[in-house]
N, C-alpha and C positions, 0 to 999 in steps of 0.2 A: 425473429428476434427472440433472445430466451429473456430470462427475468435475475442472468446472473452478467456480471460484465465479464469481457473476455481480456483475459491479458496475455499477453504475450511471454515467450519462454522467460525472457529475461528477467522480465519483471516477477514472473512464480520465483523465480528462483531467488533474485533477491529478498523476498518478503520470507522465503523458508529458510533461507538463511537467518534473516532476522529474528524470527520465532526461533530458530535452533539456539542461536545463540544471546537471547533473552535481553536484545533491543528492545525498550520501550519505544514505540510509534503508532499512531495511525496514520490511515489512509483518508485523505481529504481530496476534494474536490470531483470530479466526474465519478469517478471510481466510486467514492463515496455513495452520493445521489445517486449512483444504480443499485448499491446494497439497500437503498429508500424506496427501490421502485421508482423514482426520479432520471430519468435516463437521456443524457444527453451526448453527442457523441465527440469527445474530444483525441486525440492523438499521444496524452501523456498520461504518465501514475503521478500522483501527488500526494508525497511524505513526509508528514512530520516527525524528527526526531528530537526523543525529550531533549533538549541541551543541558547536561552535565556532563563533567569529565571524564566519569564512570558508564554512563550509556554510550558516551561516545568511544572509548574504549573497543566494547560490547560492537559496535557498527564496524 
């Protein structure tokens, strides 16, 4: 096991997406607690996006 989580293609790409186009969110939950060192192993990404009209746009 490394000490980074692994994500799957889909999800990189959605999150560079994100970054590209200047989505505010983080990343919560499993994902999360493994950037802690906290590492549990679950099957999904879990994101939150700021809710306004203009971030969401931006999504």
């Amino acid at each position: 096991m490394t000490n980074e989580a692994a994500l799957d293609e889909d999800a990189r790409d959605l999150l560079t997406e994100f970054v590209a186009g200047g989505v505010d969110f983080i990343v919560v939950g499993a994902h999360a607690l493994a950037a802690h060192g906290v590492f549990r192993a679950t099957g999904d990404l879990d994101i939150l996006v700021r809710p306004d009209p203009e971030n969401a746009r931006r999504a």
